[in-house]
C-alpha positions in Angstrom: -48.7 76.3 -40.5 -45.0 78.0 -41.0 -41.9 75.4 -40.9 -41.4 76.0 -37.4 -44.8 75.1 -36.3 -44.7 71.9 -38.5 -41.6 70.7 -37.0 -42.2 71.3 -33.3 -46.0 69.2 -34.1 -43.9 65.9 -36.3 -43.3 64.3 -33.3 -46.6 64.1 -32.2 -48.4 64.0 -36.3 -45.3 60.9 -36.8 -46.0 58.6 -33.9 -45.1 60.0 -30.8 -48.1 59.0 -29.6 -49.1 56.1 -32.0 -47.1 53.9 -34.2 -46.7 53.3 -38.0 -48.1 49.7 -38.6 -49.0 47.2 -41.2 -52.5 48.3 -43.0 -55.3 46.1 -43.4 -57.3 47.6 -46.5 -60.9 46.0 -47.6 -61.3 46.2 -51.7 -63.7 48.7 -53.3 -65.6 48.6 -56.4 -63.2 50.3 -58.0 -61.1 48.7 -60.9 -57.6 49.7 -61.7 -57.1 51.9 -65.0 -55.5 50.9 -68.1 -52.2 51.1 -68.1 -51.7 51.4 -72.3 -48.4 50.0 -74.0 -45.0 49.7 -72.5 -42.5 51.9 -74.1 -39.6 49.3 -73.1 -36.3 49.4 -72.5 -33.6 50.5 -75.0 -31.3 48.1 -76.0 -28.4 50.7 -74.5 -30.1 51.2 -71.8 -28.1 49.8 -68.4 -30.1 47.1 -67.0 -28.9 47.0 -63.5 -29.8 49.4 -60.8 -26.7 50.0 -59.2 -25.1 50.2 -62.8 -27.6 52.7 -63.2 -26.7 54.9 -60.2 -23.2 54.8 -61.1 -22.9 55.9 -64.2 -25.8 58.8 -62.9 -23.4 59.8 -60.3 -20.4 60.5 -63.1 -23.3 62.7 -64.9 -23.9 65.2 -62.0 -20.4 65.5 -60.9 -19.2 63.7 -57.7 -21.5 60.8 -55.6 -24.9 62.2 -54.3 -24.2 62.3 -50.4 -26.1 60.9 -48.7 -26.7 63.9 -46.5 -24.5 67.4 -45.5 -21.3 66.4 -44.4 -21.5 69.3 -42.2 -24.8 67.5 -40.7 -23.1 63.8 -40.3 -19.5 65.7 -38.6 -21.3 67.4 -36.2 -21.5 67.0 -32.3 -25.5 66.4 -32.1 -25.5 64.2 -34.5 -22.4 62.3 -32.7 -23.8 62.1 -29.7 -27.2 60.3 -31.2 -25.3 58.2 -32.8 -23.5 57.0 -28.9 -27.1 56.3 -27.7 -28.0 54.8 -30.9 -25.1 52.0 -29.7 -27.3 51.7 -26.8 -30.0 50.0 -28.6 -28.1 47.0 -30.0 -29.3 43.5 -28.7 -33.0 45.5 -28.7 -35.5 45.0 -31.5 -35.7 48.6 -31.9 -36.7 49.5 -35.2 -34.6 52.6 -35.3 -31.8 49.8 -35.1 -32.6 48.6 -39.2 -33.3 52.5 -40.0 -29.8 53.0 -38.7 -28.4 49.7 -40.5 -30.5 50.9 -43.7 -28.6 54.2 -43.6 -25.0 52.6 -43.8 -26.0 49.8 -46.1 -28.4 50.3 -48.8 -28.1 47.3 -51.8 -30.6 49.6 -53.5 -29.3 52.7 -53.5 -32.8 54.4 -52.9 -31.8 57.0 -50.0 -29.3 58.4 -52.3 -32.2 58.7 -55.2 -33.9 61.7 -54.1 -31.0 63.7 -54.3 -29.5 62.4 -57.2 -32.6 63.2 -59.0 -33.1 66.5 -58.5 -29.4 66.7 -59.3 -29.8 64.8 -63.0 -33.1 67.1 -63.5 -31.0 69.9 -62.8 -28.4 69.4 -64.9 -31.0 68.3 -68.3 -32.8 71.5 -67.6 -30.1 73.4 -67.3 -30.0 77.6 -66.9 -33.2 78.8 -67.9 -32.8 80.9 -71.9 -34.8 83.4 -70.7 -34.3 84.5 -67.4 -30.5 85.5 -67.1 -30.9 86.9 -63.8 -28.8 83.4 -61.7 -26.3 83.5 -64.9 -23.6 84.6 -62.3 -24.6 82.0 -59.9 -21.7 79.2 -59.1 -22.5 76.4 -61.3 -20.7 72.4 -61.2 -20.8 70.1 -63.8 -24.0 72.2 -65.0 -26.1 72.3 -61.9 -26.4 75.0 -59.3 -24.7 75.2 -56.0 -28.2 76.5 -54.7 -29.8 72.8 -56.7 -27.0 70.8 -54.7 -27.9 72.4 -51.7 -31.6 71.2 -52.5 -31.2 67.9 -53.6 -29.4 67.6 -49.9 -32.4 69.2 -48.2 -34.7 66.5 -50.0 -32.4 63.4 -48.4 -32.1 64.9 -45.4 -36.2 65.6 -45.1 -36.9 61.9 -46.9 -34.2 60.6 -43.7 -35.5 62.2 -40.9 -39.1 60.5 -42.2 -37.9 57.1 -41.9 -36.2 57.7 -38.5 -40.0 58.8 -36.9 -41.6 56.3 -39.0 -39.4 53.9 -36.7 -41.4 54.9 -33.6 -43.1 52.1 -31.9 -46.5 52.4 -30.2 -46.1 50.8 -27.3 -49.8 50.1 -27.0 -49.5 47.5 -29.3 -46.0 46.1 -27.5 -45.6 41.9 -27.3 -43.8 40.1 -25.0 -41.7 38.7 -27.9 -40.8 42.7 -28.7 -38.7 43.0 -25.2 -38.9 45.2 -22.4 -40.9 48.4 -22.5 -38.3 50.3 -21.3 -35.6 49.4 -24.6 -38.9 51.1 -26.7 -39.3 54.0 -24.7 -35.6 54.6 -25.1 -35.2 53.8 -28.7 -38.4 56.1 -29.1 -36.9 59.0 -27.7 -34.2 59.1 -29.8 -35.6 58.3 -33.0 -37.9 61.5 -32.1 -34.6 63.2 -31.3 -32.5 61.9 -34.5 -35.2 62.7 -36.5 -36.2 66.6 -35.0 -32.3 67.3 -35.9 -32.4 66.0 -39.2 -35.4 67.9 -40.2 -33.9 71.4 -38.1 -31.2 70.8 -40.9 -33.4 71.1 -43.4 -35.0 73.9 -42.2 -31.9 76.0 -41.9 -30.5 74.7 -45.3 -34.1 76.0 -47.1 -33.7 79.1 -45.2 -30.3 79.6 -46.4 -31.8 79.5 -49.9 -33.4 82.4 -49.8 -36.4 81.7 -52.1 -40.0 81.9 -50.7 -41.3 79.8 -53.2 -39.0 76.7 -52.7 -39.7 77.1 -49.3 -43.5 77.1 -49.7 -42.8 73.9 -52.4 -41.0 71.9 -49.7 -42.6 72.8 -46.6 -46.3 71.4 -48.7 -44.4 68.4 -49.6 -43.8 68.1 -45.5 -47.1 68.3 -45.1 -47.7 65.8 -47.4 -45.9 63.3 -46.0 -47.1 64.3 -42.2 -50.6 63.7 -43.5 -49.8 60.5 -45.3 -47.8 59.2 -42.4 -50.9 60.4 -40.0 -53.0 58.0 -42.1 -50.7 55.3 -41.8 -50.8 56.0 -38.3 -54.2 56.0 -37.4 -55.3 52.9 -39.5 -55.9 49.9 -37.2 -55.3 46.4 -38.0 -58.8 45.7 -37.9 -59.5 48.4 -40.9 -59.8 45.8 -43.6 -64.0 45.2 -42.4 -64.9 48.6 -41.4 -63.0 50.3 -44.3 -63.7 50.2 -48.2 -60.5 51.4 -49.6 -59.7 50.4 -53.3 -56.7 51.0 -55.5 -57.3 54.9 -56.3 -57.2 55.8 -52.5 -53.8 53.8 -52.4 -52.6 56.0 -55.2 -53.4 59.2 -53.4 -52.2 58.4 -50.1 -49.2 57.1 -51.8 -48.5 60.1 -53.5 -48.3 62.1 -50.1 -46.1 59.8 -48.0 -43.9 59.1 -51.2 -44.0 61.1 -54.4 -44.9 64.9 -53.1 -41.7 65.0 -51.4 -39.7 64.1 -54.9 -42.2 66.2 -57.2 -41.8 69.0 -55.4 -38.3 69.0 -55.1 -38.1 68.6 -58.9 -40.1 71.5 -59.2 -38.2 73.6 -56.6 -35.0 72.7 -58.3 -36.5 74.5 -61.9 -37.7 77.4 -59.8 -34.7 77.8 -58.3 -32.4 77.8 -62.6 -35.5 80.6 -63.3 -37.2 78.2 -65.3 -40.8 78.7 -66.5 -44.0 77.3 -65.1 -44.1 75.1 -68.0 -41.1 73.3 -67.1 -41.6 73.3 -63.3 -44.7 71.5 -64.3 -43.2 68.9 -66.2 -40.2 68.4 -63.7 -43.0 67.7 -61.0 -44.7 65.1 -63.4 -41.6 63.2 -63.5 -40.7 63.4 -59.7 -44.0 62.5 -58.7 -44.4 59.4 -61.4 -41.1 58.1 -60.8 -41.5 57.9 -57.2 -44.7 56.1 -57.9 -43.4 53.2 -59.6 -40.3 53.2 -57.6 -42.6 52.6 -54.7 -44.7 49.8 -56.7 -41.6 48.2 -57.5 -40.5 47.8 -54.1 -44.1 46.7 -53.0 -43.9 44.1 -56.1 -40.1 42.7 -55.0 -41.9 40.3 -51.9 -43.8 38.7 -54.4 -41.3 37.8 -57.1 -38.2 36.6 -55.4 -37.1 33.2 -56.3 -35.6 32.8 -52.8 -38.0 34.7 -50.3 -37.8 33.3 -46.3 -41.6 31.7 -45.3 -41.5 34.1 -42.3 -40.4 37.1 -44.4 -43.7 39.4 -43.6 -45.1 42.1 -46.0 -46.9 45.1 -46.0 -50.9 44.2 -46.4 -50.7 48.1 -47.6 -48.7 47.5 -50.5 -49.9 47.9 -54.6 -49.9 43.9 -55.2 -52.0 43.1 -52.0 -54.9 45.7 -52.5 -55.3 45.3 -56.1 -56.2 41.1 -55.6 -58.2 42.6 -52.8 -60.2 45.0 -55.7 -60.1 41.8 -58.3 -61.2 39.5 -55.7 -63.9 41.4 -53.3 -64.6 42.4 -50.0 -66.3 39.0 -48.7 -63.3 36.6 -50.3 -60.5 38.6 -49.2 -61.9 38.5 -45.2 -61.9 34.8 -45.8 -59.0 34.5 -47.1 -57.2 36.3 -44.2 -59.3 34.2 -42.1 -57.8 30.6 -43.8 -54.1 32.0 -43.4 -54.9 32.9 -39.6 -53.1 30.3 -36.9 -53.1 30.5 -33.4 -54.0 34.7 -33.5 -51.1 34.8 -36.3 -51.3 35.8 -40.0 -49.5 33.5 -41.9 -47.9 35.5 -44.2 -46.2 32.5 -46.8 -49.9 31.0 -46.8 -51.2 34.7 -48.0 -48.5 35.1 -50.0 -49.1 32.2 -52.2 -52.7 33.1 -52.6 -52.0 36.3 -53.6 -49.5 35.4 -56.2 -52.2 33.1 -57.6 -54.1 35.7 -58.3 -53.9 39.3 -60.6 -52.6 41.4 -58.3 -48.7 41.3 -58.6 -49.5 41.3 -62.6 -51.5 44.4 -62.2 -49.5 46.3 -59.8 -46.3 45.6 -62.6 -49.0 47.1 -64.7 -49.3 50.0 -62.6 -45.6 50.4 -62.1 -44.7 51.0 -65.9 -48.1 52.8 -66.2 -46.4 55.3 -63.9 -43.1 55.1 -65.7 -44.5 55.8 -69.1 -45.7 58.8 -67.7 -42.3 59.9 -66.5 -40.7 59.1 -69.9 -43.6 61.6 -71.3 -42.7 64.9 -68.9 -38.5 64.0 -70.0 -39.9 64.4 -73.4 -40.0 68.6 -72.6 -36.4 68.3 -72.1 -33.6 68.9 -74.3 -31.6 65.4 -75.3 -28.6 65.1 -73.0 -27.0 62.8 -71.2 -28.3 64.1 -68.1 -31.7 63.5 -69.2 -30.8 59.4 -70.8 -29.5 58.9 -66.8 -33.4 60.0 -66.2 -34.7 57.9 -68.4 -32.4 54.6 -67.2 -33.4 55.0 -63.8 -36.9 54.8 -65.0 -36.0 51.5 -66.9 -34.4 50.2 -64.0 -37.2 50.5 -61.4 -39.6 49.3 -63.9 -37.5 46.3 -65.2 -39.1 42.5 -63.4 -36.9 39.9 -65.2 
């Protein structure tokens, strides 16, 4: 399936038809592998995450956009934006995509980009093949490798905008009228089909087969990884037998192919060797990993979290207590925090944090970011490559 095939079929592979919604996984027998030794932090290391970002930004030149200027100025995307207006009051979720977009305290739409900029710039121009020598270069990376770490945001965008879509199968009276969803469907399908026709264009304009055979796979990735999202029913957790190492794969497509491969795409596109593509793809796909864990960890370890703040039953923490605990336990556990047809989600919460999930899936995450520190090894010391490494320290840092 060519570009152009895969984009007229996201809206139906995304939700058009069915919904993304909270996953119910049973345990397996499967037990989580060992994680080794923590490399740490260093003691010069930043220890804040938007400290972090900042001083990456400085590295690569100017602030990662968050998307092509010529993308947020132009009249389709103005016009969205007018119906978008349409939906406040509604409890649209294309409403907190759009709120996301403006206001991120975590900086993680912009990361994408920015790393495939900071991978750029610690590779560098490949020393053997001098034939992109004369290409326009910025602060040490590529105009084509800006152009690509756009693509990626825009792609990773247009994602969450059909991830938004709600099935209305499943609508409650409490979600408002049918007709607010139908609307607020229809234009995150519509939002979200311009987004990714940007990115289409702008890997066109690259004119490299390969990069567009890297990122059109990761789109697939995340199609199929979405489409399993999609088609898991709330019930899944006592027909299904899904353990920690299906999480890890599915995970990969819906959140670390697009990032690897990007990575990758940005050494093919400096002439770099297979050896390096390889080991920029090990760090995209391991740092999006425990970016992802971290985020599934944060619910757990607030000190201040609301009782009716609601998490994802999909998420690292939750299915590794499932695996430590077992199938028959963990159905009567969700059975105990049931009231009135409801899952009480502070009652499961508390049960969960009682148990070895949330230590393991911190585990997990800095499993994952060892790994990342090991394919940065390959790379030349720079400073380029010590913003790599911080990020890495950021999203793995709990206290």
């Amino acid at each position: 399936m060519n570009l152009r095939q895969l984009l007229l079929h996201l809206p139906r592979y995304l939700g058009a038809s069915s919904s993304p919604r909270r996953l119910w996984w049973s345990p397996s027998l499967d037990t989580i592998s060992s994680v080794g030794s923590w490399r740490g932090q260093s003691s010069k290391s930043p220890a804040h995450w938007n400290q972090v970002v900042s001083e990456a930004e400085k590295i690569v030149g100017y602030p990662t956009s968050f998307m092509s200027l010529r993308c947020l100025l132009s009249d389709e995307l103005s016009n969205i934006a007018m119906q978008v207006r349409k939906l406040v009051g509604t409890q649209h979720p294309l409403l907190t995509t759009a709120r996301g977009l403006v206001h991120d305290s975590w900086n993680s739409l912009q990361l994408r980009g920015l790393v495939v900029l900071l991978i750029s710039k610690a590779a560098g121009p490949s020393s053997v093949n001098t034939s992109c020598q004369n290409y326009d270069m910025v602060s040490g990376i590529y105009s084509c490798q800006r152009s690509l770490a756009e693509i990626t945001e825009l792609i990773h965008t247009a994602l969450l905008v059909h991830r938004g879509i709600v099935n209305l199968n499943e609508l409650q009276s409490s979600d408002g009228p049918l007709k607010d969803m139908q609307f607020g469907n229809k234009i995150a399908i519509l939002s979200g089909d311009f987004l990714l026709a940007n990115a289409c264009n702008g890997l066109a304009l690259l004119q490299n087969t390969k990069v567009v055979e890297l990122l059109a796979s990761a789109l697939m990735d995340l199609v199929q990884g979405v489409y399993h999202e999609n088609s898991t029913s709330k019930e899944s957790y006592i027909t299904d037998d899904i353990g920690i190492s299906t999480w890890k794969e599915q995970t990969f497509l819906s959140h670390g192919a697009l990032l690897a491969k990007s990575c990758q795409a940005a050494m093919e596109l400096a002439k770099h060797d297979a050896e390096v593509q390889g080991m920029a793809f090990q760090y995209g796909k391991h740092m999006a990993m425990s970016h992802k864990i971290n985020s599934d960890v944060q619910p757990f370890i607030k000190e201040k979290t609301s009782d009716s703040m609601t998490f994802n039953l999909n998420s690292a923490p939750v299915v590794l207590h499932q695996e430590f605990l077992g199938r028959d336990l963990w159905i009567k556990q969700i059975g105990e925090a049931q009231e009135k047809g409801r899952l009480d989600y502070a009652k499961l919460r508390e049960r969960i944090k009682a148990g070895k999930g949330v230590t393991s899936a911190i585990d997990l995450c800095r499993y994952h970011g060892n790994k990342a520190l090991e394919a940065l090894e390959s790379f030349p010391p720079s400073e380029a490559r010590s913003a790599l490494e911080n990020i890495v320290f950021a999203v793995t840092r709990f206290s």
